[in-house]
C-alpha positions as CSV (number, residue, x, y, z in Angstrom):
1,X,69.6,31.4,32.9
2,X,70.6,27.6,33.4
3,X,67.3,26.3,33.0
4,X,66.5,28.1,29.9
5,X,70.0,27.3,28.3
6,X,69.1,23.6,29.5
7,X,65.8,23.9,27.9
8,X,67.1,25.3,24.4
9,X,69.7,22.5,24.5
10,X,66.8,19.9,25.0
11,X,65.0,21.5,22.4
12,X,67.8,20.5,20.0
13,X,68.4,16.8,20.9
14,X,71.3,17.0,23.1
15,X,71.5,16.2,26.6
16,X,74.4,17.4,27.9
17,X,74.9,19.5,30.8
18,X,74.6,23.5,30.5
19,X,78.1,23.0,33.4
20,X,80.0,21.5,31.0
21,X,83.3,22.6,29.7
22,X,83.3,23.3,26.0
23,X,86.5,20.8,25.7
24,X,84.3,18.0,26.9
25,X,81.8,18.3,23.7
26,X,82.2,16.8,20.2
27,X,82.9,18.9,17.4
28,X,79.2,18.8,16.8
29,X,77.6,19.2,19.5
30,X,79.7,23.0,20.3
31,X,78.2,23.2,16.9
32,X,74.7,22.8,18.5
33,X,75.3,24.7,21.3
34,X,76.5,27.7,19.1
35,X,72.6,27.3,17.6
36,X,71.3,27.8,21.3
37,X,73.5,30.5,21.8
38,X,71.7,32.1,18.8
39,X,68.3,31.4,20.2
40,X,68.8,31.9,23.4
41,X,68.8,35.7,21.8
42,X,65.3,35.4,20.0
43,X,67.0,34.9,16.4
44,X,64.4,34.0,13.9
45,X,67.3,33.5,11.1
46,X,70.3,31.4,11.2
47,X,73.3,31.9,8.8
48,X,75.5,29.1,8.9
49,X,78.1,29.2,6.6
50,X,79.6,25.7,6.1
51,X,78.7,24.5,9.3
52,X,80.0,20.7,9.1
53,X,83.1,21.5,7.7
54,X,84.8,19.5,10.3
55,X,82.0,16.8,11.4
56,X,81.9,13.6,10.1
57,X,78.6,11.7,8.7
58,X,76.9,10.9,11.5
59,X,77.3,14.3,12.8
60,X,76.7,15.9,9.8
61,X,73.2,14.2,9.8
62,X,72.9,15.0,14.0
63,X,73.2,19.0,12.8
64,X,70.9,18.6,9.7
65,X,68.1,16.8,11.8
66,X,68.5,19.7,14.3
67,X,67.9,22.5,11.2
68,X,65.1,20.6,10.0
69,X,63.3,20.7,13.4
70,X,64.1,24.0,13.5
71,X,62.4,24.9,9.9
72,X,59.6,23.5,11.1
73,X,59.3,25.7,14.1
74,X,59.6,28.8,11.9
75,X,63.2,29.1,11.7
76,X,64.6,30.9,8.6
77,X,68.3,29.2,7.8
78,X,70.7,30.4,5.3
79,X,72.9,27.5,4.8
80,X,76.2,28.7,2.6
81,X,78.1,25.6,1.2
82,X,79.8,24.4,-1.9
83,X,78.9,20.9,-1.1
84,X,76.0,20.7,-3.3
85,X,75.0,17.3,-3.0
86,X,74.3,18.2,1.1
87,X,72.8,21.9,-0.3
88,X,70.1,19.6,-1.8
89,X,69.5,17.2,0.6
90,X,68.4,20.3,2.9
91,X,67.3,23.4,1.0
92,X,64.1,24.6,-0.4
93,X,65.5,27.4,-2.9
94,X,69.5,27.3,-3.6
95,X,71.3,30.6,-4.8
96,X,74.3,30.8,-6.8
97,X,76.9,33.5,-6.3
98,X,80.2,33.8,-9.0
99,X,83.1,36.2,-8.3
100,X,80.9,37.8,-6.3
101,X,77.7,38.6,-8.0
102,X,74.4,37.0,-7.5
103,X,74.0,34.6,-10.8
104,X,70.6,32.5,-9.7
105,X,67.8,31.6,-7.5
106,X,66.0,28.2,-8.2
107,X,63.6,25.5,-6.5
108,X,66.0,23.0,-5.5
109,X,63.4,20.3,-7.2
110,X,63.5,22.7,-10.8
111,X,67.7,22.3,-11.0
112,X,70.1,20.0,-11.3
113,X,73.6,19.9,-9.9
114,X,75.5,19.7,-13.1
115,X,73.2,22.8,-13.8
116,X,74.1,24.8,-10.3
117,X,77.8,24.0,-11.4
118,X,77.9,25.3,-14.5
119,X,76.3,28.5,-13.5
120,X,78.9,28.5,-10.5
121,X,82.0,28.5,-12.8
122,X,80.2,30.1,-16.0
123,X,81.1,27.7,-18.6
124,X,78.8,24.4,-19.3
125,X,80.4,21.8,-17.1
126,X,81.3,19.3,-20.5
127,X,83.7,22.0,-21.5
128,X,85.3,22.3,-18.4
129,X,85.3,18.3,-18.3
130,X,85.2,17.3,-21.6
131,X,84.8,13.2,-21.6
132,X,87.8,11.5,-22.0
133,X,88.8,8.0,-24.0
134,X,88.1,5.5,-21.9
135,X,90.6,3.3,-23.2
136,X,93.8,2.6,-21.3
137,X,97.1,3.6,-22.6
138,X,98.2,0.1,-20.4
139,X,96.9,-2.3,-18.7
140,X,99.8,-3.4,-16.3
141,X,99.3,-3.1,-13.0
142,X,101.3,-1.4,-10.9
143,X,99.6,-1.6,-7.6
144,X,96.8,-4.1,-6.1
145,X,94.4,-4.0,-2.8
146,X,92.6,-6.6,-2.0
147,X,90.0,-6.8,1.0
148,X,91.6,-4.1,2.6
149,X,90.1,-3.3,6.6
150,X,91.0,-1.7,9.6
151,X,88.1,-3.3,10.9
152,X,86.5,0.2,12.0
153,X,86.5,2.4,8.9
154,X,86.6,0.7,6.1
155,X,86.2,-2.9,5.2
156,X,86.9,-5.5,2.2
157,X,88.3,-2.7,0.3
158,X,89.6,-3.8,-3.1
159,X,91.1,-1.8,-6.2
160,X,93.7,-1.7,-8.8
161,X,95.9,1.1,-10.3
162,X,97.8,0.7,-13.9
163,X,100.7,2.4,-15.0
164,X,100.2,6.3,-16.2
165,X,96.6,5.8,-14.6
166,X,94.9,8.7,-12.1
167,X,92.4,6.8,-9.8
168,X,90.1,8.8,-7.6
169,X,88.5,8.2,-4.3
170,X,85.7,10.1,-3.7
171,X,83.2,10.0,-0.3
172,X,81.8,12.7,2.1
173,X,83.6,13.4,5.5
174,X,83.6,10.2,7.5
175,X,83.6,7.6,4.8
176,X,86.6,6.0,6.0
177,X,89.1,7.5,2.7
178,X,91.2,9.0,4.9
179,X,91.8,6.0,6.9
180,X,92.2,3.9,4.0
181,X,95.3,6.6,2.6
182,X,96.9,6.1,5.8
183,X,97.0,2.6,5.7
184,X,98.2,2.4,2.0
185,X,100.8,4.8,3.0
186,X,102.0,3.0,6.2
187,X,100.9,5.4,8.4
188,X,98.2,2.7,9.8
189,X,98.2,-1.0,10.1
190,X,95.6,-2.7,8.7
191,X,93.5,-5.8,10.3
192,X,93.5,-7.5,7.2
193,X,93.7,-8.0,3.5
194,X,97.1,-7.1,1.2
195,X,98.8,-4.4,-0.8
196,X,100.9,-5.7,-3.8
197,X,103.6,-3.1,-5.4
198,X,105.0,-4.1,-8.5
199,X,104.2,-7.4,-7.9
200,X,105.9,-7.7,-4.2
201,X,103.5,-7.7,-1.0
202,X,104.2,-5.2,1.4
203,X,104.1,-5.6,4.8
204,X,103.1,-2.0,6.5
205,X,104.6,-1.0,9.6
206,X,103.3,1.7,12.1
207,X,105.1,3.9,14.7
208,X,104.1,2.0,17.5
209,X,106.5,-0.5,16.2
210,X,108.2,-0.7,13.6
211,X,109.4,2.2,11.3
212,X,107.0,2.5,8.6
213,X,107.7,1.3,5.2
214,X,107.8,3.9,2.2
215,X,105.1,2.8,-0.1
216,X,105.4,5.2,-2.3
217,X,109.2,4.1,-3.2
218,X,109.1,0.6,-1.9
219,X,112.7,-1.6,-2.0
């Protein structure tokens, strides 16, 4: 039993040992060994449904490289996900399932995405977002980053927000977004760059030291 879990293991690119406690792995590699597990049992098909929901990028592409070798040795995978960019990157035919009926089957290279969405909400996706004047109802500026880094995450990050603006940051798990919230907020320091509020600098604080400044309702 050791050797053939050590095999199946091997057989998916890790190398860790079949001894080891399940609280030493990363969150993707119990995600790989949860694969062996299934076959370890002779399972032809795989469902996975939303199976890097808590791995970051280079995980999520450790866990895709794995299903791909896995295709090619005969592997049938149903992959369930609403990140359709990743459903894409690693499906041959995608299905589409509303309230739940079954609405579609297409060749991933015969669709679109802005056509998978509309069929997923039921409405053509320009009337659910209809474009919007580009124009500015201001243009002061109410906050300012420039060449914001942590020096791990992000780096040289630079943005501006005006008054009765909505920006949005947008990125796949392990982009560094996160990260870069915390800092704006305070709740990390940065290793360089500035945040101006209303024109004043602020200088962000973390636990370890300092309390935290407010950021959001700066003095």
């Amino acid at each position: 039993m050791r050797q053939e879990s050590k095999r199946l293991i091997q057989t998916l690119g890790l190398s860790i040992d079949p001894d080891a406690g399940v609280e030493c792995l990363t969150t993707a590699e119990r995600q790989i060994v949860e694969i062996a597990r299934a076959l370890s049992q002779s399972s032809r098909v795989l469902i996975l449904d939303e199976p890097n929901s808590a791995l970051g990028e280079l995980e999520t592409k450790k866990l895709f490289s794995v299903l791909q070798d896995l295709k090619k040795q005969g592997i049938s995978i149903i992959y369930i996900s609403h990140r359709l960019e990743e459903v894409f990157s690693i499906a041959d035919r995608i299905s589409v399932f509303r309230d739940g009926q079954y609405i579609s089957t297409h060749m991933t290279g015969s669709v679109s995405i802005p056509e998978i969405i509309s069929e997923m909400i039921g409405k053509k996706i320009e009337n659910v977002f209809p474009e919007r004047s580009k124009q500015l109802t201001t243009s002061e500026q109410c906050l300012n980053v420039f060449d914001l880094s942590n020096g791990r995450d992000f780096n040289n990050v630079s943005f501006s927000v005006n008054s009765g603006e909505i920006v949005g940051i947008y990125g796949l798990e392990g982009c560094g977004k996160e990260e870069l919230l915390n800092s704006l907020f305070g709740l990390e320091k940065p290793t360089g760059g500035s945040i101006v509020f209303n024109r004043k600098e602020l200088i962000l604080r973390t636990s370890s030291g300092d309390e935290p400044q407010d950021c959001t309702n700066p003095s």
